[in-house]
N, C-alpha and C positions, 0 to 999 in steps of 0.2 A: 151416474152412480153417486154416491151420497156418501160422505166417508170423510174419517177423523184419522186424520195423518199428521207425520211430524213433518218438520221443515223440508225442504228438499235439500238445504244447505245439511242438514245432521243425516240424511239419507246418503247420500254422496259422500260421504266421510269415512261412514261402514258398511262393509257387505257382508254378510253373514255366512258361512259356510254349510247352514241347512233352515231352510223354513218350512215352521210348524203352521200348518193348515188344517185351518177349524172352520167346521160350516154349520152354522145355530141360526136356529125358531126363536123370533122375534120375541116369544113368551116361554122361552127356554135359558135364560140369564142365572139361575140361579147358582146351577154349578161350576158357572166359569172361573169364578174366584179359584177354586180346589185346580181346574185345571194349569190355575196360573202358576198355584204353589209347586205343584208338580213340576212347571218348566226351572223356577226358581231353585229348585232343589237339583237340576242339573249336573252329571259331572263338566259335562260341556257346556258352554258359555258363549259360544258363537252361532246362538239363533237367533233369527228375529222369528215373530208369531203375526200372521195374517189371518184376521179374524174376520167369516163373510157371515153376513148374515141372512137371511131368506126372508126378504123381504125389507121394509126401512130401517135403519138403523135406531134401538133403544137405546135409552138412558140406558151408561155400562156402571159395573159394579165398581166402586168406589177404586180399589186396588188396579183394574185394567184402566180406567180415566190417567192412574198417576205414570202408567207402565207407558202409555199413550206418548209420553211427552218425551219420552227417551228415545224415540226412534228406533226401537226394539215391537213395536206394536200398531198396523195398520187397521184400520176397522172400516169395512163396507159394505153395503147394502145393494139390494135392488132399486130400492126409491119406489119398488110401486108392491100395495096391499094382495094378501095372501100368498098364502105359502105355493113353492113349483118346486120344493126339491131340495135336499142336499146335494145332489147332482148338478146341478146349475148353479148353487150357491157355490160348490168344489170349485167348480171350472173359470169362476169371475175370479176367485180368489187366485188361483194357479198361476192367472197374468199377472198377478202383482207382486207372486214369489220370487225373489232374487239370488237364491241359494241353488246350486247345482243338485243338492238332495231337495225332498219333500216328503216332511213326516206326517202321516195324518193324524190327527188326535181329534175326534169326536167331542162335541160341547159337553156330555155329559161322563167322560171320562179320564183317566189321569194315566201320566207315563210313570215308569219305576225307573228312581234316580238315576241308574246306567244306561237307560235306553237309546237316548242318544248317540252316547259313543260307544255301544255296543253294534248299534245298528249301522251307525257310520264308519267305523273300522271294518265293519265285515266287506263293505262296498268298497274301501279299501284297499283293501285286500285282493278280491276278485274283481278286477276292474272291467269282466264282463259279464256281468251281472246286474240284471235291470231293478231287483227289489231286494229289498232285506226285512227280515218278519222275524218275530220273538212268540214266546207266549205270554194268553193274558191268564192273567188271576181275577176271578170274578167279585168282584166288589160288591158284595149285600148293602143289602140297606141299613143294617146292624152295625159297619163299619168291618165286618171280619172280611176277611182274604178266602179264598176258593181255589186252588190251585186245579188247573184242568191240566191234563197229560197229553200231547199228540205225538203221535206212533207214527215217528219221521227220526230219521237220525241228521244229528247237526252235521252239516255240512253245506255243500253246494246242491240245488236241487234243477236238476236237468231238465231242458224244455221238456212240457207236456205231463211232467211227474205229474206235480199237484194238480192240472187239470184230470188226468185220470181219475185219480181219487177223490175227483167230486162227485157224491153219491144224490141224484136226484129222482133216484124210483126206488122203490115206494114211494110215495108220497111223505110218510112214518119216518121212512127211514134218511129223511133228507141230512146232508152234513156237507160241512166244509172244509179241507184237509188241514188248511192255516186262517189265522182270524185276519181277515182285510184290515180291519179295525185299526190295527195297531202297523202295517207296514210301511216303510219308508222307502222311496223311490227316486228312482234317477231325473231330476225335472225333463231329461232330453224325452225319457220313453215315455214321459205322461203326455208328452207334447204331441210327440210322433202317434199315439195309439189314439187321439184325440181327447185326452183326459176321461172323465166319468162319464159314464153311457146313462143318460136318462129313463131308467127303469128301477120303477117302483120298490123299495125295499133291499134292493139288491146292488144298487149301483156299485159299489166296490167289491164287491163277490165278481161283479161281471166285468169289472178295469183285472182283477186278477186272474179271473180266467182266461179271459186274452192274453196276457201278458205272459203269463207263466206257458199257456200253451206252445209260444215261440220262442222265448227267451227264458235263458236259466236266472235261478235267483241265489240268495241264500239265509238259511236257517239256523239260525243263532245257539235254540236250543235253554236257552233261560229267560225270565220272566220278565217282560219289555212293558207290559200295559195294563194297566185295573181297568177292567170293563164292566163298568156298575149297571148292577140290577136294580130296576124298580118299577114300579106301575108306569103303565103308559109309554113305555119303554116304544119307541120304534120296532125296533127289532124282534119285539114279543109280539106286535099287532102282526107282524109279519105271517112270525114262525103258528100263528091261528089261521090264516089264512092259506094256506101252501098252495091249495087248491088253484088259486086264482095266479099264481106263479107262475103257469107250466108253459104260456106263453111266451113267456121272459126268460124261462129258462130257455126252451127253444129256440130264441133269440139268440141268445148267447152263444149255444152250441152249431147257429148258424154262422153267426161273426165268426168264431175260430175257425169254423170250416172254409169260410171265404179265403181269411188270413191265408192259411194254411199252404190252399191251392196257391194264390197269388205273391207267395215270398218265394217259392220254390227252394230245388234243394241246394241250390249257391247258396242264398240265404241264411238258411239252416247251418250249410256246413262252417261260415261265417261265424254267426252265433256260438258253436261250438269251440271252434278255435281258439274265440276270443276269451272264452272263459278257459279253460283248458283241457276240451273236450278236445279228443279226436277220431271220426271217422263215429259219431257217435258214443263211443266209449267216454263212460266216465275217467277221469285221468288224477288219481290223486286227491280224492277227495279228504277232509280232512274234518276237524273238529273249528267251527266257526268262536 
């Protein structure tokens, strides 16, 4: 691996209470500045940013080189030519996270200044609770905000909810009940479920449907993430393509079903507990 670190003597000094993990295309640099400002703007103060890249490490934008030297910024690569994924770029990064949470933040997008400790008090909060997710507001190109609505009430969200309401037939009518995009997670369950699954386009669509299929989360309910639109957008080559999906979804709905059988219903009633289920029942849900 190939990677611009700070001292180990300024590592060892501070650990950070959540790392923000970004996984960026070698010739995808341009928006990282914006994402740095966004961490900057923080209510919380106690992250560091683990930046992998897919593929060798570029010349970084003026502002990430100066954030480098504080020991708040690790930057790594594969060391070897063409692109395999933000999938594999996630999972390189993961090892070098030191925060017990792990926020994702996409190279081409930005957190809303509470996100952090909004996201992080919720886990808090419900200490059995494997994710925490907000909404995004869709960031045009024009610089305006977009706010999208999901039809979930804030609270604790019990195994299996948001797997349910993953809608993948029609083809038209594909959807996803919470945006992966913006979730923050327990490093132990990104570990335990073996981080991001290696599937095309989808990779954190398919870390949360595992996840949530077993373990509760919870849902904030206010605006955590700008997810900017623009050409060449990953996620729009995607959303044309559906078609060549249905493998991957497949996949997917075959992984939870493996889970499923294989945790049994200890397990389950475990998970339950922990969070403040009991016997299944929801117990107290509340406003996040």
């Amino acid at each position: 691996m190939h990677a611009v670190r700070p001292t180990d003597s300024s590592r060892l000094r501070w650990r950070p209470a959540i790392s923000v993990l970004t996984a960026c295309r070698t010739d995808r640099t341009a928006t990282l500045p914006a994402a740095l400002t966004s961490l900057l703007a923080q209510q919380r103060t106690d992250w560091e940013w683990v930046l992998e890249f897919d593929g060798p490490v570029p010349p970084l934008p003026a502002p990430l080189a100066d954030l480098s030297a504080t020991g708040r910024l690790t930057v790594g690569g594969s060391g070897m030519r063409g692109a395999h994924g933000p999938a594999e770029a996630r999972n390189r990064g993961l090892a070098r996270c030191r925060g017990p949470l792990v926020q994702n933040l996409d190279s081409d997008d930005e957190l809303e200044a509470g996100a952090l400790a909004l996201l992080a008090d919720a886990l808090r909060r419900h200490p059995g609770a494997a994710y925490a997710v907000g909404d995004a507001r869709d960031l045009l190109p024009d610089g305006s905000l977009v706010s999208v609505h999901l039809d979930l009430r804030p609270g604790l969200l019990a195994p299996g909810e948001v797997y349910a309401r993953w809608r993948t037939e029609p083809p038209g009518a594909y959807s996803v009940p919470l945006h992966p995009a913006g979730a923050m997670w327990r490093r132990s369950v990104l570990r335990e479920f073996g981080g991001w699954p290696a599937l095309w386009g989808m990779d954190d669509t398919a870390l949360l449907m595992a996840v949530s299929a077993l373990r509760p989360g919870v849902y904030v309910g206010a605006d955590t993430l700008r997810y900017r639109r623009h050409e060449g957008q990953f996620s729009t080559t995607v959303a044309e393509h559906r078609s060549r999906l249905r493998d991957q979804v497949a996949a997917v709905r075959q992984r939870v079903t493996a889970l499923r059988s294989g945790r049994g219903s200890d397990a389950g009633t475990e998970c339950h507990r922990a969070a403040g289920w009991g016997n299944g029942v929801v117990q107290g849900v509340g406003r996040a």
